[in-house]
N, C-alpha and C positions, 0 to 999 in steps of 0.2 A: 662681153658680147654673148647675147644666148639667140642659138639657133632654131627657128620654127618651122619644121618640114610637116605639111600637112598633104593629106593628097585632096581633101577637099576642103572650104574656107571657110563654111559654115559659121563655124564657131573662132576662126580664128581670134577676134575679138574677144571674146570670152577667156580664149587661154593666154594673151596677151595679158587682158588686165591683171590675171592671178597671178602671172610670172612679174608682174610689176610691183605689187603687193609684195610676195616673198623676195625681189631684185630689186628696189627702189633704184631710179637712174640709168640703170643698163640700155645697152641697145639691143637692137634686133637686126637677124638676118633671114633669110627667107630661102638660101641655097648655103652649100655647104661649103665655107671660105675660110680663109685664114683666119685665127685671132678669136675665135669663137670657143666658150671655155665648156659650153656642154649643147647638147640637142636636146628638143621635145617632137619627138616624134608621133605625128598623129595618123591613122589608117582606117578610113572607114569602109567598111565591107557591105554596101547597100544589097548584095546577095542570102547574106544571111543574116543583115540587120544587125552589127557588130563594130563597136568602137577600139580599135586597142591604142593603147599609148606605151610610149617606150622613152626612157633617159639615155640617152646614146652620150657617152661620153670616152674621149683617146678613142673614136671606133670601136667600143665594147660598149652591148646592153649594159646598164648597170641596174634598170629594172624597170617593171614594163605588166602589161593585163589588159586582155579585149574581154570585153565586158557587152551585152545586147543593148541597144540603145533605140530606141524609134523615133526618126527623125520627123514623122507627122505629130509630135509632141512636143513643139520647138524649148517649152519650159523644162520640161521631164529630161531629154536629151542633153539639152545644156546642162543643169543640177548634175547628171551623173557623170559626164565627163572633167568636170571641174571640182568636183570630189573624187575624182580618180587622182586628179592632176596634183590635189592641195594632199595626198597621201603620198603621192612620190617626192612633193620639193619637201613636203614638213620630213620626210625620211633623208631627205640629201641635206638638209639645212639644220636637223634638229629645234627648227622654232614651230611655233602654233601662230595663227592670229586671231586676235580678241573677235572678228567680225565672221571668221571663218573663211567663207567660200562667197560671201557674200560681196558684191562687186557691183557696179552699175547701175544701183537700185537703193531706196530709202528703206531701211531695214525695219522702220513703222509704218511704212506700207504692206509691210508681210503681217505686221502684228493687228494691224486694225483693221486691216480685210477679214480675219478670224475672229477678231471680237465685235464685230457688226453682223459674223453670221451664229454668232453666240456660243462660238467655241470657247470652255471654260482654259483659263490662263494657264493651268499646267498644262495640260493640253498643247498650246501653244509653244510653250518650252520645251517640250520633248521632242514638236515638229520642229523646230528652228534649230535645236540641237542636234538631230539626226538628220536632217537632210541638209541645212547648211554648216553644221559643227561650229555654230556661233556659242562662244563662254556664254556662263549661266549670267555673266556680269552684265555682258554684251546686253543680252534677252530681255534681261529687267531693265535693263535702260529701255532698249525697245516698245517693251508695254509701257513703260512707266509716260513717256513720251505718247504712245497713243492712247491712253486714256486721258489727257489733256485735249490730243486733235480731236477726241470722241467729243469730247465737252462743248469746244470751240464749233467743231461741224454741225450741233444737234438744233443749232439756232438756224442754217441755210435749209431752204426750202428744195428738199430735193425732190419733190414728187413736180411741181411747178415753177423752179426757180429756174437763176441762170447767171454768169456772172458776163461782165462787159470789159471785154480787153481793146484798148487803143493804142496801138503801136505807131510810135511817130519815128521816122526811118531818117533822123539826123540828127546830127553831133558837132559840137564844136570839132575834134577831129578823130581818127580812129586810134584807138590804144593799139599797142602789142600782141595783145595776147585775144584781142576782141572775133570773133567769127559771127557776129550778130547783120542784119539788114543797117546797114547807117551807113549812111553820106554825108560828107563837109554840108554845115549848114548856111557855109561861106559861097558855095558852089551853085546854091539853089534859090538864095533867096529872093532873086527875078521871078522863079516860077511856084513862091510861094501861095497866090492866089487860084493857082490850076491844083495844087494840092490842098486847098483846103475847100475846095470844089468838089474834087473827088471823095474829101473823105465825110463830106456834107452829104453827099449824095450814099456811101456806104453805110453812114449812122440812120440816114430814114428809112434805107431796106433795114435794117437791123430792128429798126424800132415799130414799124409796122411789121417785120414779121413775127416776132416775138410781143406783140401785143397781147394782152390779157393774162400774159403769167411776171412772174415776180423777179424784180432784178435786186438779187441777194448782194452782192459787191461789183466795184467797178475799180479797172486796174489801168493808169497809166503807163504803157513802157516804151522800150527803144529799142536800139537809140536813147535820147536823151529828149525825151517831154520838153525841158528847159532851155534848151537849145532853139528852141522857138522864142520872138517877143512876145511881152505880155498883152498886148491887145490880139494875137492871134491866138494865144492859150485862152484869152477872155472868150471869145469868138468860138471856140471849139466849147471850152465848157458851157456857155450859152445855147448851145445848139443842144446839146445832152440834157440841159435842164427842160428845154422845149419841147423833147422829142421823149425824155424817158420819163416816166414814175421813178422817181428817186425815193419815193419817202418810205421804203422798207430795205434801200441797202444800209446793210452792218457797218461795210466800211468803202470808202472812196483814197484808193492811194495814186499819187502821181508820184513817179520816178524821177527826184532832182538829182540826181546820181552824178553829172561833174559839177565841182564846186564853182568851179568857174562859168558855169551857166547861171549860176544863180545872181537875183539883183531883190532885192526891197520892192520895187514894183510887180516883178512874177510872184514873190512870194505872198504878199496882198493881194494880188489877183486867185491866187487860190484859196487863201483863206475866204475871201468875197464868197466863190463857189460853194463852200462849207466843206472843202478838203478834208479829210480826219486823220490822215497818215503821207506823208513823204519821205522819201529815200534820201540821205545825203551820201555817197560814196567814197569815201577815201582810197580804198584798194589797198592803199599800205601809210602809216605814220614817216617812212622812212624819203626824205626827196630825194636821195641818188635812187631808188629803185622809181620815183616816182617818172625821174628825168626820163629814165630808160625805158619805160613802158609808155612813153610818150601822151604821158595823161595831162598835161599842160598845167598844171592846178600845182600850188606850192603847197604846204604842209598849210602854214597860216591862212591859205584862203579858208582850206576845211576850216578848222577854227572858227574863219570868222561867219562864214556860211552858216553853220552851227548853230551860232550865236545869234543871230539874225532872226534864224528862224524860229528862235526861242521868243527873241524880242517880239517877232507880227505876232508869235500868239500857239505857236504848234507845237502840241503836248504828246503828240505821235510820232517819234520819228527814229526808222532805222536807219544803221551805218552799214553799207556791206566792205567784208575784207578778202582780201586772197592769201592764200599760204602756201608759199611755194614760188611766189614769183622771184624774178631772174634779180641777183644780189642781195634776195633779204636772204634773214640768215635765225636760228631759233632765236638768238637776241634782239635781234629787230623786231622780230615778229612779236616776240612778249613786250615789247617797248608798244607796238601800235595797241596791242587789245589794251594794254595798262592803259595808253591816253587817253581811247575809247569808255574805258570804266570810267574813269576821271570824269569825261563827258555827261556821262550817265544817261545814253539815246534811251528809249525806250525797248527797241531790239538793235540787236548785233548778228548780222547773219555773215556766216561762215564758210569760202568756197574755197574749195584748195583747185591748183591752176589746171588749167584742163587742155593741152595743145591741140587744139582743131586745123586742119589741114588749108583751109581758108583765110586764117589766122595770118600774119604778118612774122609772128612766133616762130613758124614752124616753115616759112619761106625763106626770100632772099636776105632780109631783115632780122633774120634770127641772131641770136644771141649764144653765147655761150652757156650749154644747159646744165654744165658739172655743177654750176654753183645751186641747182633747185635740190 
Protein backbone atom coordinates (compact mmCIF):
# COMPACT_ATOMS: atom_id res chain seq x y z
CA UNK A 1 0.00 0.00 0.00
CA UNK A 2 1.59 3.48 -0.92
CA UNK A 3 0.35 6.68 0.59
CA UNK A 4 -0.69 9.84 -1.43
CA UNK A 5 -0.88 13.00 0.75
CA UNK A 6 -1.36 16.03 -1.40
CA UNK A 7 -2.57 19.34 -0.28
CA UNK A 8 -3.94 20.04 -3.69
CA UNK A 9 -5.31 17.30 -6.33
CA UNK A 10 -4.26 18.79 -9.33
CA UNK A 11 -2.20 16.41 -10.55
CA UNK A 12 -3.03 13.62 -8.43
CA UNK A 13 -3.60 11.62 -11.47
CA UNK A 14 -0.55 12.14 -12.85
CA UNK A 15 1.33 10.94 -9.71
CA UNK A 16 -0.80 7.98 -9.43
CA UNK A 17 -0.02 6.77 -12.81
CA UNK A 18 3.78 7.03 -12.30
CA UNK A 19 3.61 5.29 -8.82
CA UNK A 20 1.72 2.63 -10.87
CA UNK A 21 4.39 2.30 -13.50
CA UNK A 22 7.24 1.87 -10.77
CA UNK A 23 4.31 -0.32 -8.15
CA UNK A 24 2.56 -2.31 -10.66
CA UNK A 25 -0.70 -3.66 -8.35
CA UNK A 26 -0.39 -1.68 -5.18
CA UNK A 27 -2.97 0.14 -3.70
CA UNK A 28 -3.43 3.50 -2.53
CA UNK A 29 -4.38 5.55 0.41
CA UNK A 30 -5.14 9.10 0.52
CA UNK A 31 -4.75 9.64 4.84
CA UNK A 32 -2.26 8.22 6.88
CA UNK A 33 -3.28 4.57 8.05
CA UNK A 34 -2.02 1.36 8.85
CA UNK A 35 -0.19 -1.06 6.44
CA UNK A 36 1.09 1.64 4.12
CA UNK A 37 4.87 0.84 3.27
CA UNK A 38 5.86 4.60 2.23
CA UNK A 39 4.32 8.19 1.54
CA UNK A 40 4.43 10.63 -1.41
CA UNK A 41 4.01 13.67 -0.19
CA UNK A 42 3.08 16.52 -2.29
CA UNK A 43 2.71 20.60 -1.19
CA UNK A 44 1.94 23.27 -3.40
CA UNK A 45 2.73 26.78 -2.42
CA UNK A 46 0.56 28.86 -4.85
CA UNK A 47 2.33 32.03 -2.85
CA UNK A 48 5.40 31.54 -4.36
CA UNK A 49 4.57 29.23 -7.19
CA UNK A 50 6.43 26.10 -5.70
CA UNK A 51 5.94 22.48 -5.86
CA UNK A 52 7.85 20.33 -3.20
CA UNK A 53 7.66 16.54 -2.86
CA UNK A 54 8.84 14.48 -0.09
CA UNK A 55 9.16 10.28 0.34
CA UNK A 56 8.09 10.05 4.03
CA UNK A 57 8.83 6.69 5.01
CA UNK A 58 8.81 5.01 9.18
CA UNK A 59 7.76 8.97 9.65
CA UNK A 60 11.35 10.02 8.22
CA UNK A 61 11.92 12.24 5.13
CA UNK A 62 13.95 10.01 3.14
CA UNK A 63 13.95 12.65 0.34
CA UNK A 64 12.25 15.30 -0.91
CA UNK A 65 12.87 19.13 -3.28
CA UNK A 66 10.37 22.08 -3.97
CA UNK A 67 11.05 23.14 -7.13
CA UNK A 68 8.97 26.45 -8.99
CA UNK A 69 6.23 25.14 -10.93
CA UNK A 70 3.44 27.36 -12.78
CA UNK A 71 0.22 26.07 -12.59
CA UNK A 72 -1.27 28.24 -15.68
CA UNK A 73 0.90 25.86 -17.70
CA UNK A 74 -1.05 22.62 -16.99
CA UNK A 75 1.60 20.74 -19.45
CA UNK A 76 4.77 22.37 -18.09
CA UNK A 77 3.58 21.76 -14.34
CA UNK A 78 2.65 18.44 -14.84
CA UNK A 79 6.34 17.37 -16.81
CA UNK A 80 8.12 18.96 -13.84
CA UNK A 81 6.42 17.29 -11.01
CA UNK A 82 6.57 13.79 -12.54
CA UNK A 83 10.29 14.17 -13.26
CA UNK A 84 10.68 15.13 -9.71
CA UNK A 85 8.51 12.11 -8.73
CA UNK A 86 10.36 9.30 -11.43
CA UNK A 87 13.83 10.79 -9.62
CA UNK A 88 12.95 9.90 -6.22
CA UNK A 89 11.19 6.23 -6.87
CA UNK A 90 14.02 5.46 -9.70
CA UNK A 91 16.37 6.47 -6.37
CA UNK A 92 14.15 4.16 -3.79
CA UNK A 93 13.71 1.32 -6.46
CA UNK A 94 16.90 1.40 -8.26
CA UNK A 95 15.05 0.72 -11.80
CA UNK A 96 14.62 3.20 -14.76
CA UNK A 97 11.60 2.83 -17.28
CA UNK A 98 11.97 2.31 -21.08
CA UNK A 99 9.02 5.11 -21.40
CA UNK A 100 10.34 7.37 -18.78
CA UNK A 101 7.93 9.76 -17.21
CA UNK A 102 5.69 9.19 -19.97
CA UNK A 103 2.13 8.03 -18.93
CA UNK A 104 -1.36 8.73 -20.36
CA UNK A 105 -0.42 9.69 -23.67
CA UNK A 106 0.86 8.04 -27.12
CA UNK A 107 4.42 8.71 -27.17
CA UNK A 108 3.96 9.33 -31.36
CA UNK A 109 1.88 11.89 -30.45
CA UNK A 110 4.84 13.82 -29.01
CA UNK A 111 6.97 12.66 -32.02
CA UNK A 112 4.75 13.71 -34.91
CA UNK A 113 3.55 16.78 -33.45
CA UNK A 114 7.58 17.86 -34.01
CA UNK A 115 7.97 16.35 -37.10
CA UNK A 116 4.89 18.00 -38.91
CA UNK A 117 6.39 21.33 -37.46
CA UNK A 118 9.65 20.27 -39.03
CA UNK A 119 11.66 19.74 -36.06
CA UNK A 120 14.77 17.66 -37.28
CA UNK A 121 14.77 13.93 -35.56
CA UNK A 122 17.69 14.68 -33.16
CA UNK A 123 16.08 17.32 -32.23
CA UNK A 124 13.39 15.38 -31.11
CA UNK A 125 15.49 12.83 -29.27
CA UNK A 126 17.11 15.20 -27.01
CA UNK A 127 13.54 16.73 -26.24
CA UNK A 128 12.08 13.39 -25.35
CA UNK A 129 15.02 12.50 -23.56
CA UNK A 130 15.40 15.49 -21.28
CA UNK A 131 12.08 16.31 -20.59
CA UNK A 132 10.53 12.92 -20.34
CA UNK A 133 13.82 10.59 -19.81
CA UNK A 134 12.26 8.23 -22.50
CA UNK A 135 15.62 5.44 -23.50
CA UNK A 136 17.11 6.32 -26.87
CA UNK A 137 15.34 2.74 -27.56
CA UNK A 138 11.91 4.01 -26.52
CA UNK A 139 12.47 7.33 -28.90
CA UNK A 140 13.26 5.57 -32.09
CA UNK A 141 10.48 3.33 -31.65
CA UNK A 142 8.57 6.52 -31.38
CA UNK A 143 9.61 8.31 -34.66
CA UNK A 144 9.92 5.16 -36.24
CA UNK A 145 6.07 4.73 -35.60
CA UNK A 146 5.35 8.40 -36.64
CA UNK A 147 6.87 8.49 -39.70
CA UNK A 148 4.53 5.73 -40.83
CA UNK A 149 1.28 7.83 -39.27
CA UNK A 150 3.14 10.82 -41.13
CA UNK A 151 2.65 8.69 -44.38
CA UNK A 152 -0.74 7.28 -43.60
CA UNK A 153 -2.14 10.93 -42.61
CA UNK A 154 -0.66 12.72 -45.72
CA UNK A 155 -3.54 11.31 -47.76
CA UNK A 156 -6.72 12.93 -45.25
CA UNK A 157 -7.55 16.21 -46.29
CA UNK A 158 -7.01 18.32 -43.48
CA UNK A 159 -7.48 21.76 -44.66
CA UNK A 160 -11.29 20.59 -45.81
CA UNK A 161 -11.92 17.13 -44.53
CA UNK A 162 -13.53 15.41 -41.88
CA UNK A 163 -14.08 12.00 -40.52
CA UNK A 164 -17.75 10.52 -39.62
CA UNK A 165 -18.20 8.70 -36.14
CA UNK A 166 -21.42 6.61 -35.41
CA UNK A 167 -21.75 5.37 -32.15
CA UNK A 168 -24.54 3.00 -31.75
CA UNK A 169 -25.07 2.68 -27.76
CA UNK A 170 -26.05 -1.27 -27.53
CA UNK A 171 -24.68 -4.45 -26.91
CA UNK A 172 -25.55 -7.85 -26.60
CA UNK A 173 -24.69 -7.33 -22.87
CA UNK A 174 -22.09 -5.14 -20.80
CA UNK A 175 -18.43 -6.77 -20.11
CA UNK A 176 -16.60 -6.27 -16.92
CA UNK A 177 -14.29 -3.99 -17.37
CA UNK A 178 -16.51 -1.90 -20.06
CA UNK A 179 -17.24 2.13 -19.01
CA UNK A 180 -18.47 2.79 -22.57
CA UNK A 181 -22.38 4.30 -23.39
CA UNK A 182 -24.07 0.64 -24.16
CA UNK A 183 -27.33 -0.80 -23.22
CA UNK A 184 -28.80 -4.59 -23.58
CA UNK A 185 -29.81 -4.61 -26.93
CA UNK A 186 -32.49 -7.15 -25.46
CA UNK A 187 -33.91 -4.11 -23.47
CA UNK A 188 -34.55 -1.79 -26.18
CA UNK A 189 -35.54 -3.54 -29.07
CA UNK A 190 -39.33 -2.14 -28.85
CA UNK A 191 -37.85 1.28 -29.10
CA UNK A 192 -35.72 0.58 -31.90
CA UNK A 193 -37.68 2.54 -34.59
CA UNK A 194 -37.54 5.95 -32.04
CA UNK A 195 -33.70 5.30 -32.32
CA UNK A 196 -33.22 5.04 -35.74
CA UNK A 197 -35.35 8.21 -36.04
CA UNK A 198 -33.39 10.10 -34.06
CA UNK A 199 -30.23 9.08 -35.31
CA UNK A 200 -31.85 9.72 -39.09
CA UNK A 201 -32.50 12.98 -38.09
CA UNK A 202 -28.73 13.55 -36.55
CA UNK A 203 -27.03 12.14 -39.80
CA UNK A 204 -28.93 15.00 -41.92
CA UNK A 205 -27.89 17.82 -39.51
CA UNK A 206 -24.41 16.32 -39.87
CA UNK A 207 -24.56 16.00 -43.57
CA UNK A 208 -26.04 19.37 -44.55
CA UNK A 209 -23.88 21.03 -42.21
CA UNK A 210 -20.77 19.71 -43.30
CA UNK A 211 -21.75 19.86 -46.91
CA UNK A 212 -19.25 20.91 -49.52
CA UNK A 213 -16.07 19.70 -47.68
CA UNK A 214 -14.58 16.14 -47.78
CA UNK A 215 -15.41 13.10 -45.73
CA UNK A 216 -11.95 11.57 -45.49
CA UNK A 217 -13.05 8.11 -43.32
CA UNK A 218 -16.03 7.06 -41.58
CA UNK A 219 -16.05 5.02 -38.32
CA UNK A 220 -18.60 2.56 -36.82
CA UNK A 221 -18.53 2.27 -32.93
CA UNK A 222 -20.25 1.48 -29.62
CA UNK A 223 -21.32 -0.22 -28.15
CA UNK A 224 -21.55 -2.85 -30.65
CA UNK A 225 -22.52 -1.76 -34.38
CA UNK A 226 -23.64 -5.60 -34.67
CA UNK A 227 -25.71 -5.91 -32.03
CA UNK A 228 -28.34 -4.25 -34.24
CA UNK A 229 -30.26 -6.66 -37.10
CA UNK A 230 -29.21 -6.54 -40.49
CA UNK A 231 -31.99 -4.67 -42.03
CA UNK A 232 -31.52 -1.89 -39.46
CA UNK A 233 -27.53 -1.79 -40.05
CA UNK A 234 -29.03 -1.85 -44.02
CA UNK A 235 -31.16 1.09 -43.21
CA UNK A 236 -28.45 3.17 -41.37
CA UNK A 237 -25.90 2.52 -43.95
CA UNK A 238 -28.46 3.50 -46.65
CA UNK A 239 -29.14 6.61 -45.11
CA UNK A 240 -25.18 7.59 -45.12
CA UNK A 241 -24.87 6.55 -48.63
CA UNK A 242 -27.92 9.13 -49.42
CA UNK A 243 -26.89 11.77 -47.36
CA UNK A 244 -22.98 11.64 -47.66
CA UNK A 245 -20.35 11.77 -50.61
CA UNK A 246 -18.64 8.79 -49.86
CA UNK A 247 -16.49 8.42 -52.89
CA UNK A 248 -13.24 10.15 -51.25
CA UNK A 249 -13.22 8.28 -48.01
CA UNK A 250 -9.97 6.22 -47.44
CA UNK A 251 -11.66 3.99 -45.31
CA UNK A 252 -15.30 2.90 -43.89
CA UNK A 253 -14.70 0.64 -40.65
CA UNK A 254 -17.66 -0.87 -38.54
CA UNK A 255 -17.07 -2.21 -35.20
CA UNK A 256 -18.14 -6.08 -35.11
CA UNK A 257 -16.32 -6.36 -31.97
CA UNK A 258 -18.54 -9.29 -30.05
CA UNK A 259 -18.48 -12.33 -31.86
CA UNK A 260 -21.52 -13.34 -30.92
CA UNK A 261 -23.29 -10.43 -32.74
CA UNK A 262 -22.09 -11.54 -35.74
CA UNK A 263 -24.35 -13.66 -38.32
CA UNK A 264 -23.66 -14.17 -42.45
CA UNK A 265 -26.54 -11.75 -43.02
CA UNK A 266 -24.99 -8.51 -41.20
CA UNK A 267 -21.81 -9.48 -42.60
CA UNK A 268 -23.12 -9.29 -46.30
CA UNK A 269 -25.10 -6.36 -45.42
CA UNK A 270 -21.90 -4.67 -44.96
CA UNK A 271 -20.00 -5.95 -47.47
CA UNK A 272 -23.26 -4.71 -49.94
CA UNK A 273 -22.26 -1.07 -48.21
CA UNK A 274 -18.70 -1.47 -49.69
CA UNK A 275 -17.33 -1.78 -45.82
CA UNK A 276 -13.34 -2.01 -46.22
CA UNK A 277 -12.39 -2.65 -42.60
CA UNK A 278 -14.28 -4.46 -39.42
CA UNK A 279 -13.30 -5.11 -36.05
CA UNK A 280 -13.64 -8.78 -34.64
CA UNK A 281 -12.84 -8.63 -30.80
CA UNK A 282 -11.71 -11.37 -28.95
CA UNK A 283 -10.34 -9.51 -25.65
CA UNK A 284 -8.62 -12.71 -24.74
CA UNK A 285 -8.05 -16.40 -26.53
CA UNK A 286 -8.33 -17.74 -22.87
CA UNK A 287 -12.63 -18.84 -22.08
CA UNK A 288 -12.22 -18.91 -18.08
CA UNK A 289 -11.10 -15.30 -18.37
CA UNK A 290 -13.65 -14.85 -21.14
CA UNK A 291 -16.54 -16.41 -18.56
CA UNK A 292 -15.53 -13.89 -16.06
CA UNK A 293 -15.48 -10.82 -17.96
CA UNK A 294 -18.85 -11.69 -19.05
CA UNK A 295 -18.23 -11.26 -22.69
CA UNK A 296 -20.74 -14.18 -23.55
CA UNK A 297 -18.79 -15.42 -26.83
CA UNK A 298 -16.80 -18.73 -26.47
CA UNK A 299 -13.22 -19.05 -27.86
CA UNK A 300 -14.68 -21.00 -31.10
CA UNK A 301 -17.43 -18.41 -31.98
CA UNK A 302 -14.17 -15.82 -32.49
CA UNK A 303 -12.92 -18.65 -34.87
CA UNK A 304 -15.67 -19.10 -36.56
CA UNK A 305 -16.84 -15.31 -36.77
CA UNK A 306 -13.25 -14.86 -38.27
CA UNK A 307 -13.77 -17.16 -40.64
CA UNK A 308 -16.94 -16.11 -41.85
CA UNK A 309 -15.90 -13.00 -42.51
CA UNK A 310 -13.02 -14.18 -44.64
CA UNK A 311 -15.67 -16.31 -46.40
CA UNK A 312 -18.25 -12.84 -47.55
CA UNK A 313 -15.14 -11.48 -48.71
CA UNK A 314 -13.12 -9.05 -45.92
CA UNK A 315 -9.67 -8.60 -46.59
CA UNK A 316 -9.59 -5.70 -43.58
CA UNK A 317 -9.95 -6.87 -40.52
CA UNK A 318 -8.70 -6.15 -36.92
CA UNK A 319 -8.83 -8.19 -33.72
CA UNK A 320 -8.58 -6.01 -30.49
CA UNK A 321 -6.92 -7.68 -27.14
CA UNK A 322 -6.41 -6.72 -23.47
CA UNK A 323 -3.62 -7.48 -21.16
CA UNK A 324 -4.07 -7.54 -17.90
CA UNK A 325 -7.44 -8.75 -17.61
CA UNK A 326 -8.69 -10.62 -14.41
CA UNK A 327 -6.96 -14.47 -14.64
CA UNK A 328 -5.09 -14.24 -17.76
CA UNK A 329 -1.73 -14.81 -16.89
CA UNK A 330 1.86 -13.88 -19.16
CA UNK A 331 1.04 -17.51 -20.55
CA UNK A 332 -2.19 -16.98 -21.63
CA UNK A 333 -1.60 -13.88 -22.89
CA UNK A 334 1.21 -15.26 -25.27
CA UNK A 335 -1.22 -18.31 -26.16
CA UNK A 336 -4.05 -15.44 -27.43
CA UNK A 337 -1.40 -13.09 -29.64
CA UNK A 338 0.03 -16.69 -30.94
CA UNK A 339 -3.78 -17.82 -32.11
CA UNK A 340 -4.23 -14.25 -33.37
CA UNK A 341 -0.79 -14.51 -35.59
CA UNK A 342 -2.10 -18.02 -36.67
CA UNK A 343 -5.23 -16.05 -37.81
CA UNK A 344 -3.23 -13.53 -39.62
CA UNK A 345 -6.06 -10.34 -39.17
CA UNK A 346 -4.78 -7.70 -41.01
CA UNK A 347 -4.20 -5.47 -37.50
CA UNK A 348 -3.88 -6.61 -33.98
CA UNK A 349 -4.51 -3.59 -31.68
CA UNK A 350 -3.23 -3.82 -28.30
CA UNK A 351 -5.01 -2.40 -24.81
CA UNK A 352 -3.76 -3.10 -21.60
CA UNK A 353 -6.95 -3.15 -18.93
CA UNK A 354 -7.79 0.33 -17.73
CA UNK A 355 -10.36 0.18 -14.44
CA UNK A 356 -12.65 3.08 -14.89
CA UNK A 357 -14.95 3.88 -12.01
CA UNK A 358 -18.25 3.23 -13.98
CA UNK A 359 -16.82 -0.03 -14.88
CA UNK A 360 -18.60 -3.05 -13.13
CA UNK A 361 -14.61 -3.87 -12.52
CA UNK A 362 -14.12 -1.50 -10.23
CA UNK A 363 -17.84 -1.85 -8.30
CA UNK A 364 -19.91 -4.28 -6.51
CA UNK A 365 -18.96 -7.01 -9.26
CA UNK A 366 -15.25 -6.63 -8.97
CA UNK A 367 -13.14 -9.25 -8.95
CA UNK A 368 -10.06 -10.15 -7.41
CA UNK A 369 -7.26 -7.72 -8.90
CA UNK A 370 -3.86 -9.67 -7.28
CA UNK A 371 -4.15 -11.85 -10.37
CA UNK A 372 -3.72 -8.42 -13.07
Amino acid sequence: MIGILLNDASYEQDIRELLMAFYPGEGFAHERTGGVDFYVEGTYEPESGTFSLDILENEEKKAGAAFPVSYENRLEAKTAIKRELYGLLSARTGKTLPWGTLTGIRPTKIALSRLDQGVPEEEIREFMEKTYLTSREKIDLSLEIAEREKELLSHIDYENGYSLYVGIPFCPTTCLYCSFTSYPIGAWEKKMDQYLAALFKELDYVAETMKGRTLDTVYFGGGTPTALKAEELDAILTRIGERFDLSSVKEFTVEAGRPDSITEDKLKTLRAHGISRISINPQTMKQETLDIIGRKASVEQVLTAYRLAREVGFDNINMDIIAGLPTDTLDSFRHTVERLLELGPENITVHTLSVKRSADLSGEKAVDLSSL
